[in-house]
N, C-alpha and C positions, 0 to 999 in steps of 0.2 A: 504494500500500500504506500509506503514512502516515498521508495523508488519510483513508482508512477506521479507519486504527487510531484516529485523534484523534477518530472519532465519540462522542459519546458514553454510547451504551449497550455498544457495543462496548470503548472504554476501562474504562467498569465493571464490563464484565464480566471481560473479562483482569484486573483487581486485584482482585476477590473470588475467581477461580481460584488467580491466583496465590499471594495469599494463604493460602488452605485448604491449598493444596500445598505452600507452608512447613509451615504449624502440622503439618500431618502427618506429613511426613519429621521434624520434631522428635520431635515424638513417639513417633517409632518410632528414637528414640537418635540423632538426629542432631544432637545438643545445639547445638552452636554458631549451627546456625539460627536457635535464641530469639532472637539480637540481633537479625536482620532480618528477622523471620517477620513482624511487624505492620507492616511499610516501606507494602504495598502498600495494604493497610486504610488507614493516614492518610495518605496521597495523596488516596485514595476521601475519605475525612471532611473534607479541606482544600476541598472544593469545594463554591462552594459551592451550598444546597439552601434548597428552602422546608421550612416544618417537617413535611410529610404524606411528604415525598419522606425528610426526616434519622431522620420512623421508620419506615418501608421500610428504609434500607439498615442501620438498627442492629438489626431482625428479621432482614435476611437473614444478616448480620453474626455473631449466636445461629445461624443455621441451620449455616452454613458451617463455625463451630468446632465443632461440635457432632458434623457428619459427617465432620471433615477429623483430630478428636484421639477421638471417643467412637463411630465408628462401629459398633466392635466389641460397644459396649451395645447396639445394637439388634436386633445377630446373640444376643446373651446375653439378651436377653429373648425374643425369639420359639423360641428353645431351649429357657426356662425354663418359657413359658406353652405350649408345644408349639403354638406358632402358624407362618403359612408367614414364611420367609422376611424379605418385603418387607412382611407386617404389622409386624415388629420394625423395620423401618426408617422405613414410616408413621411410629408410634408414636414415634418418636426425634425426626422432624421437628416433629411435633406439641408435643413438649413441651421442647424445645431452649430459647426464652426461658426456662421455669421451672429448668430445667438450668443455663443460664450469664444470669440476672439481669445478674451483675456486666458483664457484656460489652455490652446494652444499655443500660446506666444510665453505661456507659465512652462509648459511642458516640453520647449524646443530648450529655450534659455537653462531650464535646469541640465536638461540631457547633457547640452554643450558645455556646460562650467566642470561637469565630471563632481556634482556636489559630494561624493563619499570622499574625495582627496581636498576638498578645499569648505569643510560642512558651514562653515560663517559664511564664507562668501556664496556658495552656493544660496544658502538658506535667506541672507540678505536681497540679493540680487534678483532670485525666483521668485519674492512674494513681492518687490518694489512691481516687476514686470506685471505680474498678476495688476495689482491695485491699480500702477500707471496705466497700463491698456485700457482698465473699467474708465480711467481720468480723463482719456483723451480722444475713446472711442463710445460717443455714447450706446448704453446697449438697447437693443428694442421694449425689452421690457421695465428697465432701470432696477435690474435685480445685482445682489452682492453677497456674498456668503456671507456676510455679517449679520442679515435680517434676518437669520438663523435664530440669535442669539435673544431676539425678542422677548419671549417668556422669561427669561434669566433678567430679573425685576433691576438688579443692582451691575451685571456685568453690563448690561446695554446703557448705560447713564452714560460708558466711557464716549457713547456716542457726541455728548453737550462739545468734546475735547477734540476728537478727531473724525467725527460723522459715523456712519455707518461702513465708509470706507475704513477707515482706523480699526472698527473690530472687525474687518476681511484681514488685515494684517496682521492683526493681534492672533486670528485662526490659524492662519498659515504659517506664522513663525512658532507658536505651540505645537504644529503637528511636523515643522522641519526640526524641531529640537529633542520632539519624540523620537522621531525617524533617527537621528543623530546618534540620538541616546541607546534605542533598540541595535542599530549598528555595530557600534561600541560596545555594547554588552557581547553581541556574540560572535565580537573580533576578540574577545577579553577570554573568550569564554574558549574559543577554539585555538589562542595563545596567551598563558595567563602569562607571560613575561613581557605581553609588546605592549601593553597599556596602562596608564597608571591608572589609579584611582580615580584622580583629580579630571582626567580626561570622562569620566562618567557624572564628575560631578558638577561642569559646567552647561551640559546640556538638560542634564533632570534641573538644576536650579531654574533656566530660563524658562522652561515648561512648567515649573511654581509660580515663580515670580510672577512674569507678564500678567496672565490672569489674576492673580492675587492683588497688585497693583490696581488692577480695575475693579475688581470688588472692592477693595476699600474705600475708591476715590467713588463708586457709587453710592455705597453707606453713607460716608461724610455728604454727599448731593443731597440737601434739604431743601425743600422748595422755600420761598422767599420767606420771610415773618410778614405776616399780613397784618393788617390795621383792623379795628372792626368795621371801621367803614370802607374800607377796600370794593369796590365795584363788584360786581356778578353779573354775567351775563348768561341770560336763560335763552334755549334755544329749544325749538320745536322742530325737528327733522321728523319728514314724512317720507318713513318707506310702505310704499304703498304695493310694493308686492305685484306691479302691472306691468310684463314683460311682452317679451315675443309682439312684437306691435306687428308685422309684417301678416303673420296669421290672423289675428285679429281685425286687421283691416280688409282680411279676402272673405272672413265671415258675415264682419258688421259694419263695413264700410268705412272710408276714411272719417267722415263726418261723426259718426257716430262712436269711435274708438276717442278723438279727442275729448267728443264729449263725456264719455264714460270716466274719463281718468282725469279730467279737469273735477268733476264731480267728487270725484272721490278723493283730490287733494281740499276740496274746498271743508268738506265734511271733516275732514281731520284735523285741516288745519284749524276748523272753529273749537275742535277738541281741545287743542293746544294752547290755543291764545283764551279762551273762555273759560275753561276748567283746568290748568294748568298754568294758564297765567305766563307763556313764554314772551318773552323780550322780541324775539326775530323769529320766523319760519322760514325753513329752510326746505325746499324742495329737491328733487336728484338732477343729475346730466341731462337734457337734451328732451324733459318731461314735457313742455311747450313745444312738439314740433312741427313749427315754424317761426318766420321772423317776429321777432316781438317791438314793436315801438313801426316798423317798416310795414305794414300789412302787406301782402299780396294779393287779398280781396277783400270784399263787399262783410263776407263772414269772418275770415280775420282780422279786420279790424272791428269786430261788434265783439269775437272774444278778447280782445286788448281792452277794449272797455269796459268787459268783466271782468276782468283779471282787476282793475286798476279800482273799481267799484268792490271788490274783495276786498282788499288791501285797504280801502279809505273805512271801511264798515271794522275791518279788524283792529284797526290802529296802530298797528305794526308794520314794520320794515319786512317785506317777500324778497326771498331772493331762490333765484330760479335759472334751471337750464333750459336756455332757447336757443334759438340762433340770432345772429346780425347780418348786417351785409352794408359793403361797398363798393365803389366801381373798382377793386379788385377779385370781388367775389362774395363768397359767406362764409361765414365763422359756426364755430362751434362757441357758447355764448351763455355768460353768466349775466341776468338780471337783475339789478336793485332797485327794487319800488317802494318809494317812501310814498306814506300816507297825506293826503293831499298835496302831492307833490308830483306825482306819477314818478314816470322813468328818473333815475337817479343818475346812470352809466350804466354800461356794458363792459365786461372785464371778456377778453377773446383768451381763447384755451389756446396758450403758447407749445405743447408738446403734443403735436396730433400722433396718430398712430399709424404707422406706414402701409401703405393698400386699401385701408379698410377707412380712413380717414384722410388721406393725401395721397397723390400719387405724383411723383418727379415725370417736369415739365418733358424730358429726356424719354423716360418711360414710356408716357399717356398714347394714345393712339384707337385707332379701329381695333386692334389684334387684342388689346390690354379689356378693352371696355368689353370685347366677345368673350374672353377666360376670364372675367372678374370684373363682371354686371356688378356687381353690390360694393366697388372700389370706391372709395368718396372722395371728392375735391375742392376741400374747404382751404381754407389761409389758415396759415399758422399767427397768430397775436405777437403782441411787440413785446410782450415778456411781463413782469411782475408790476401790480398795480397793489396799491389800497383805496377802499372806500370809505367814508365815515357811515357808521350802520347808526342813522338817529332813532331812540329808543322813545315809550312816550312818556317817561319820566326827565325827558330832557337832557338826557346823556348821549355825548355822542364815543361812540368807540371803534376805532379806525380797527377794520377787517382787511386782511387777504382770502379772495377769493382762489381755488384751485379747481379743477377741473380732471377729474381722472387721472392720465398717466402725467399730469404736471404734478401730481404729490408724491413721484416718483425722483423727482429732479430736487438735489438738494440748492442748487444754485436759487432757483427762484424763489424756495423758501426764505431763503438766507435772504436775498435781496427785499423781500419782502418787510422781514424785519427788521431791517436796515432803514425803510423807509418810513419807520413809526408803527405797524399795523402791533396788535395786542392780543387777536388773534386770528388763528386761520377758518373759513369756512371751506370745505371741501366737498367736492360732491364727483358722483360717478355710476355710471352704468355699468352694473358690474354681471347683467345678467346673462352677456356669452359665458358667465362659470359656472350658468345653471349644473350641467350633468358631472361638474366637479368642482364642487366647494374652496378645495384647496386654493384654488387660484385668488378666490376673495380672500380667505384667510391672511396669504400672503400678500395680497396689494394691500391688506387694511395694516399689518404689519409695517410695508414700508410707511406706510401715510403716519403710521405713530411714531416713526424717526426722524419726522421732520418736524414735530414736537419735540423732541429730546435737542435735537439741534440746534434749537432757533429759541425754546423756553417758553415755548406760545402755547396756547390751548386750541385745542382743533375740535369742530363740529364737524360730522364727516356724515353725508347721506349720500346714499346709494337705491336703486330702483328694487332689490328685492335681497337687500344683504352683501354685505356687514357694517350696516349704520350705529354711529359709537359716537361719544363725547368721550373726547383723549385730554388727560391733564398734560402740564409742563414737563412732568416727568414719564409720559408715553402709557400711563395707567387710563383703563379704559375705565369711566364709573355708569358707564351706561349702553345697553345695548342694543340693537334687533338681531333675530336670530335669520338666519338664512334662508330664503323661500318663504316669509311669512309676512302677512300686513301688518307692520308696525307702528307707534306712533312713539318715538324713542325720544323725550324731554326731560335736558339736565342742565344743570346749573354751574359754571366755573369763574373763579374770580382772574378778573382781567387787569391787573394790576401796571404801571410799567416797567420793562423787565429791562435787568442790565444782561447787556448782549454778554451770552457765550461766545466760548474762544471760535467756534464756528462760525461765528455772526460777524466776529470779529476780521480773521483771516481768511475765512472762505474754507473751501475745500480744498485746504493745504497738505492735508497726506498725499491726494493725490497728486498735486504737483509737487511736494516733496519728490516721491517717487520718483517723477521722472526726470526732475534736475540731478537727483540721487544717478540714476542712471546713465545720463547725462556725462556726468563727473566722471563715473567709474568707466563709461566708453572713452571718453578725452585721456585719462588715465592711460588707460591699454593701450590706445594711438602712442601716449608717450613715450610707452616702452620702447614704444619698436621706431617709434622714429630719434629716440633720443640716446645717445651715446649712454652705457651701462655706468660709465663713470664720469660724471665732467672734468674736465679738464682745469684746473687751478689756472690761473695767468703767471707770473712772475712780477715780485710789484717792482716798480718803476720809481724813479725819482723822475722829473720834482712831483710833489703832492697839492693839492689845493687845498686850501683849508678859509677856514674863519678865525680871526685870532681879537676872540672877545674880550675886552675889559673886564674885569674881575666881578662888575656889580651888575653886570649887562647876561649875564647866564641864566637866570631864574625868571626875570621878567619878560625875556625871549620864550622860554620854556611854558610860563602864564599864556603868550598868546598862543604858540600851536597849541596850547592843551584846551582853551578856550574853543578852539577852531573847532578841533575833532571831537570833544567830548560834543558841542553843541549839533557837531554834523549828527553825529550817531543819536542826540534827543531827536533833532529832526526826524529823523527813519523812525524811532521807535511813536512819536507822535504820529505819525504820519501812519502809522501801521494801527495802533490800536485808536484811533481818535476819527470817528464818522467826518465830524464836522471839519475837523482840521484839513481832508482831503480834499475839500472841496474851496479851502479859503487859498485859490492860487495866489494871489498877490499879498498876503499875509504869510505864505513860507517864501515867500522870493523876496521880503523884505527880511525876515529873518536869518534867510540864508546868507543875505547880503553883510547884516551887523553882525552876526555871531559868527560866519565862518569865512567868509572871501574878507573882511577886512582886518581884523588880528592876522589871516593867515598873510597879507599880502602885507603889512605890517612887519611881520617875522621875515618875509623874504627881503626886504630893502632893508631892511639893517644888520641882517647878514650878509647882502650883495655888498653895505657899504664897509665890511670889517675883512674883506676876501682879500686872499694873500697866495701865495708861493710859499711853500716847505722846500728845501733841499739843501744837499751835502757840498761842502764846498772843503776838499779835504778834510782835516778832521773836523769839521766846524758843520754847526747847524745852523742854516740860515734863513732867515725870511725875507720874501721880496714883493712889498704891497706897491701897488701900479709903478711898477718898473722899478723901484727904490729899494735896492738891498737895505735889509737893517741890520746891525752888530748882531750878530749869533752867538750862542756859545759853542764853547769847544764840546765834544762829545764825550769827554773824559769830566765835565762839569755838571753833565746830566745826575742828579741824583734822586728824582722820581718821574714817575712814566704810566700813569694814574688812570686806566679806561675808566669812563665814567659807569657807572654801573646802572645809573637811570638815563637813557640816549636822549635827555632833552638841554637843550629845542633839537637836539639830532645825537648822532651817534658822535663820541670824542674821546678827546684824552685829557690831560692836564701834565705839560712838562715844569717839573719846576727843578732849580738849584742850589748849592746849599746855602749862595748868598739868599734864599729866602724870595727869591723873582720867580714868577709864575708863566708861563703862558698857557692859554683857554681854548683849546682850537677843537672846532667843530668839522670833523673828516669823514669823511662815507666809510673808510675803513680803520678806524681807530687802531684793532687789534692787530690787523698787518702790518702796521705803522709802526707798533709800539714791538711787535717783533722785527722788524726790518733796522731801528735803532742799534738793538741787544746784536743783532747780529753785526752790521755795521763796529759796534764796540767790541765784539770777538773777533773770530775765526768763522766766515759759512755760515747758515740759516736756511731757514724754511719756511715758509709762507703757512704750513700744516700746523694743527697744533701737534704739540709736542709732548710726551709722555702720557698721565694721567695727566684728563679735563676733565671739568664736571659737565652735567649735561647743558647748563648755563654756557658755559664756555662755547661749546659746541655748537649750541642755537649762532650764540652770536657771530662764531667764525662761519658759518653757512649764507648766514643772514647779509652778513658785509661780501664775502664775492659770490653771491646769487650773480645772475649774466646781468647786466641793463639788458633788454626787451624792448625793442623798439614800438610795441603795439602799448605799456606800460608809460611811455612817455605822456605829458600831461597834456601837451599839444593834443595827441591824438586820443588821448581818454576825455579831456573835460572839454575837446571845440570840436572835434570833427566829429565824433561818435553821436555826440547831441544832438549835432546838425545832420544826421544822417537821421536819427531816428527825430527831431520836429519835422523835417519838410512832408514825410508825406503825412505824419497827424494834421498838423496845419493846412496841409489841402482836404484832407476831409472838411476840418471845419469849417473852411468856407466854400464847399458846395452844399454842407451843410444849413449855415448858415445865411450865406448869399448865393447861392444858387449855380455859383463857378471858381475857380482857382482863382481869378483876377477880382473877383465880386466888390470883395470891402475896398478893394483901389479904386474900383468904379463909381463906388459909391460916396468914400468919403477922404480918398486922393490916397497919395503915396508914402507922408509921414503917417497916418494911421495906420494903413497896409504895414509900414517897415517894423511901428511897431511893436504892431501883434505879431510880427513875425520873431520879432525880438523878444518880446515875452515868453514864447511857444521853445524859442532856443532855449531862455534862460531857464524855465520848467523844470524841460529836458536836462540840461547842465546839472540844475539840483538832482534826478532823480537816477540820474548816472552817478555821481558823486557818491549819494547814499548806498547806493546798490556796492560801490566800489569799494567805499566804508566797510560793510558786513563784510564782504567778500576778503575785506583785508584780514577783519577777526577772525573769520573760518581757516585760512591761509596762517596768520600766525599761532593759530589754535592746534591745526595739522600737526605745524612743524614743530611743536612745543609734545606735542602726543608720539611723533612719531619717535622724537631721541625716547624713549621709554621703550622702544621697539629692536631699533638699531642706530647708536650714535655716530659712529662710522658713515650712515647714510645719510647724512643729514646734509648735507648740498644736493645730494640726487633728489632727494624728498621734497627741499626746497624746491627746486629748479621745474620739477612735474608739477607744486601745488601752483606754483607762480605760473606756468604754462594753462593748467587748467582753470584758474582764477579767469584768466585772460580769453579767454575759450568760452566760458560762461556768461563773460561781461558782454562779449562781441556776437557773440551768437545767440545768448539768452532774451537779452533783452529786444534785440530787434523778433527774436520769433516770439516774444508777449505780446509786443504791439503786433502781430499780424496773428495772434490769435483775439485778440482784442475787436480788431478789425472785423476778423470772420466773423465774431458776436460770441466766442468762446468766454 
């Protein structure tokens, strides 16, 4: 029996079964599984393959997730497209790679690192790929192995920190460190001399830790201290249980299906507002359908005017799914109708669903409409809005409206709560999951993570289930159950919330990720294009220097330290501060007084104290604008002092025993001070020399790093800027005016210049800050890496400085052009 199981197709196959039959007991609430649901998968990928066989099993690898957590999509599409069965299940297989990308672009990446020889970087770099792919590739259904994690009341908070994406990484790196750990044990086990202990005990800690870490940090997550008079907002969501419209209208007519179901929201809704007392009624997706406010006949606008005579008799705020339209088309479309007020707005559903709600202009055609009659062609919406929902006690309380697969998208939550709203209202048709539940389960799942992330309370109706009132912290306190007419009214306080770190930075794992990746590809490029050792120079006389006054060191020191501490408040302002992003001319004027004027300050009083160092036989001399000065002899030197704090820059301090000092500010202090000692012997070395400490070593790395010509200030702080303003500034004024030349047309060529000038300066600041952190990451590197190998520490340097450079030039221009696309 062994023997057969150790077969090989046979062991593959039991670890892609077994596998799928994790992921899917997880998914079906069996949360805890997510740690070892992917055990058996990298087993599978530890072995090893050639590369025709590694993309075989990273296809079948997409198939199997696809069947084992989304099977129920393809029962909901052949129900949708009224196809048999086992055509919706075809169709699932088929298009499972374009489903879960992330999972094959996880299972190529891991194959190729050889993660059993290298298990950190394997383990890092295989769950970045995962995450960045879900970041960059949005998925059709906006699913992530972290919504797994739902039911687990305290593990999923970690979501407030790093979204739903953060606990897909937190899963993945718990089940690479199991894998690690399992590995290990029966390499230990099959050679108890090739491993130590130690090596078993860093992979079981991080498979403790991680998780552990996020239960605690969800324990400590207490929802706000509330006031007594803290707000409450009561909602009245009507699942009214009224699906399958298309049957419905072959039996009872169009005319008569609206009327039936307008009917039966009005009856509820008197339930809710009358005997329940709700604040707002909230109807499902797309309940209205037709255009609302726009009639397209004689009888839709008579039911618009019952709609609005509902609403004026109820005295409450309606909000409803209908459509809109304009001369680009129709929308899929949220209604607000305030009581004697009629129409309020229309919020347009920004995340349509592909085929069945949109189809690419590329695609569309006679051939498309004959295979896939019931394909819909509405516009997609300009993205996140808020409404004030007026209440009749006179409170108004600014809502975000969502619309089905937009509560799948954390971005627009996020932006949402950025722009005031208090809470979410969400609504959805969720009735293609009639013949599998699951599917709602899990959409109402994700809709509770955009609670957790943003700190808002969400009212979520749906046309036949899973209509919930979701608190800040993703707890449901109110329900309807599935397939059933509801009338589901609760109560949650709407306070104003301080944004979580998600509201705050957005969805930063996943761009982490892929700058993470990024990095460690720039890295690899280094290797192979940069010499295994760099090459030391030979120093050279004469030397440049600054030769400061005695009292003139510290006050120099004052202004860079002024410059860059104030740069780095700017970025961290700028990063956690809504309003400060948007006060341009209030950071351009402080970037002006805290950072370009001490810094330029500091550079003209060191340009005017610039000198010449050099050896003039045994004499050390200086020569400021052409003017030798008396030197001393080198046999008089008797200290030779590196400064040990590099401000205002890196130096030394020569003094004599007559008790005279000179102050000199030099890019390489330490070469300098050994190029002396040597000069005063026999031979030298630019190297340090015996025992250094790792101090030592920073700094000798530090001082002959290469100059980098792309590092020059010239081409980081004017041309880089000016590459990434001109084409933001031509958006803005086609935006704004209508063409590139617009505001010159308009209001001449000193205005033009100096918005243009503005738009540079921005940029100047936002390069500057970026280059700021990037310096701390780079000096932070190379401070972590002597703890590695101190020996390496120029190579270390020379790749972090490559790659700093690499991220500045490349990074930033592809944010603006993800920006651009509307990323």
């Amino acid at each position: 029996m062994t023997a057969f199981l150790m077969r090989p197709g046979v062991r593959a196959s039991a670890l892609l079964g077994g596998g799928a039959l994790l992921l899917a007991l997880y998914a079906r609430g069996q949360w805890w599984l997510g740690f070892v649901a992917l055990l058996p998968w990298l087993m599978w990928l530890d072995t090893p393959a050639p590369w025709g066989r590694r993309l075989l099993r990273a296809w079948l690898l997409s198939l199997a997730f696809a069947l084992a957590g989304f099977g129920w999509f393809g029962t909901a599409m052949a129900h949708y497209a009224q196809w048999p069965q086992p055509a919706g299940w075809l169709v699932l297989m088929l298009i499972a790679p374009l489903m879960q990308p992330q999972l094959m672009a996880w299972a190529l990446v891991r194959q190729g690192l050889g993660a059993r020889q290298r298990p950190l970087l394997g383990a890092v770099v295989a769950s970045a790929t995962w995450v960045g792919m879900e970041w960059a590739v949005p998925k059709v259904l906006g699913d992530t192995l972290g919504h797994g994690l739902y039911p687990a009341a305290q593990l999923r908070q970690a979501a407030a920190l790093g979204g739903a994406a953060g606990l897909t990484g937190l899963l993945l790196l718990v089940n690479e460190a199991l894998a690690a750990l399992l590995a290990q044990g029966l390499s230990h086990r099959s050679a108890p001399g090739r491993r130590p202990a130690s090596a078993l005990a860093r992979p079981a800690a991080a498979a403790l830790l991680l998780p552990l870490a996020a239960v605690l940090y969800g324990s400590q997550r207490e929802a706000p201290a509330l006031a007594a008079e803290t707000p409450q907002l009561r909602v009245g969501l009507v699942q009214a249980n009224m699906a399958d419209y298309e049957r419905r209208r072959e039996a009872q007519g169009t005319y008569a299906v609206v009327r039936e179901v307008l009917d039966t929201h009005y009856a509820m809704s008197y339930d809710a507002v009358e005997r329940q007392r709700a604040d707002a009624v909230l109807w499902s997706e797309t309940i209205y359908p037709t255009t609302f406010g726009q009639p397209k006949s004689e009888a839709g606008a008579q039911l618009d005017q019952e709609i609005v005579s509902i609403v004026n008799a109820a005295g409450v705020p309606f909000v409803f799914g209908t459509y809109d339209r304009d001369g680009a088309g129709e929308y899929n479309a949220a209604a607000f109708v305030q009581p004697q007020q009629g129409l309020l707005g229309m919020y347009r559903k920004a995340r349509l669903f592909p085929l069945t709600e949109s189809v690419p202009a590329w695609l569309d055609g006679p051939l498309l409409q004959r295979w896939l009659p019931w394909a819909g062609r509405w516009q997609a919406g300009s993205g996140a809005r808020v409404f004030p929902l007026r209440l009749r006690d006179g409170r108004e309380v600014p809502v975000q409206p969502l619309i089905c697969r937009d509560d799948t998208d954390s971005a627009l939550a996020l932006a949402g709560a950025r722009l005031g709203a208090r809470a979410m209202l969400t609504m959805s048709n969720d009735a293609w999951f009639s013949a599998d539940p699951l599917g709602a389960r899990l959409h109402e799942a994700a809709a509770a993570f955009r609670s957790i992330e943003t700190g808002l309370p969400q009212f979520r109706v749906t046309t036949n289930g899973y209509s919930a009132v979701i608190d800040a912290r993703g707890t449901v306190h109110a329900r309807g159950d599935f397939g059933q007419r509801t009338l589901v009214v609760g109560a949650l306080p709407v306070p104003e919330v301080v944004p979580t770190l998600m509201v705050r930075w957005g969805d930063w794992v996943g761009a982490a990720s892929v700058a993470l990746l990024g990095l460690l590809g720039a890295a690899a490029l280094l290797r192979r294009v940069l010499p295994a050792a760099p090459v030391v120079p030979a120093f050279a006389w004469p030397v440049r220097v600054r030769v400061l006054p005695a009292g003139l060191r510290w006050p120099l020191a004052a202004l860079r330290g002024i410059a860059r501490l104030s740069l780095l408040g700017l970025g961290l302002a700028w990063g956690l501060d809504e309003g400060f992003r948007s006060q341009g001319l209030q950071q351009l004027r402080l970037f002006a007084a805290l950072v370009v004027a001490p810094e330029l300050a500091a550079w003209l009083l060191l340009a005017a104290w610039a000198a010449e160092l050099r050896l003039a036989g045994e004499r050390l001399v200086i020569e400021s604008r052409g003017t030798p000065t008396q030197g001393w002899p080198l046999g008089a030197l008797q200290g030779m002092d590196v400064w040990r704090l590099p401000w205002p820059g890196p130096g030394l301090t020569l003094s004599s025993a007559e008790g005279k000092a000179w102050h000199l500010v030099t890019a390489r202090p330490q070469a300098l001070q050994e190029a002396l000692e040597a000069a005063r012997t026999v031979g030298g070395s630019a190297e340090p020399q015996g025992e250094r400490s790792r101090a030592d070593w920073y700094a000798w790395a530090r001082q002959w790093r290469p100059r980098l010509r792309l590092a020059r200030p010239l081409w980081k702080f004017v041309l880089l800027p000016l590459l990434l303003a001109t084409p933001a500034f031509a958006l803005h004024q086609h935006i704004a005016y209508g063409g590139f030349l617009g505001e010159l047309y308009s209001y001449g060529l000193v205005a033009y210049l100096r918005a243009f000038a503005l738009w540079w300066a921005a940029w100047a600041l936002g390069v500057a800050v970026t280059a700021a952190v990037l310096r701390l990451l780079i000096e932070g590197g190379a401070w972590l890496g002597l703890w590695w190998q101190p020996q390496a520490a120029l190579r270390l340097r020379l790749r972090l400085e490559q790659a700093g450079l690499a991220l500045l030039y490349a990074g930033l221009p592809l944010w603006l052009l993800m920006k651009l696309l509307g990323r």
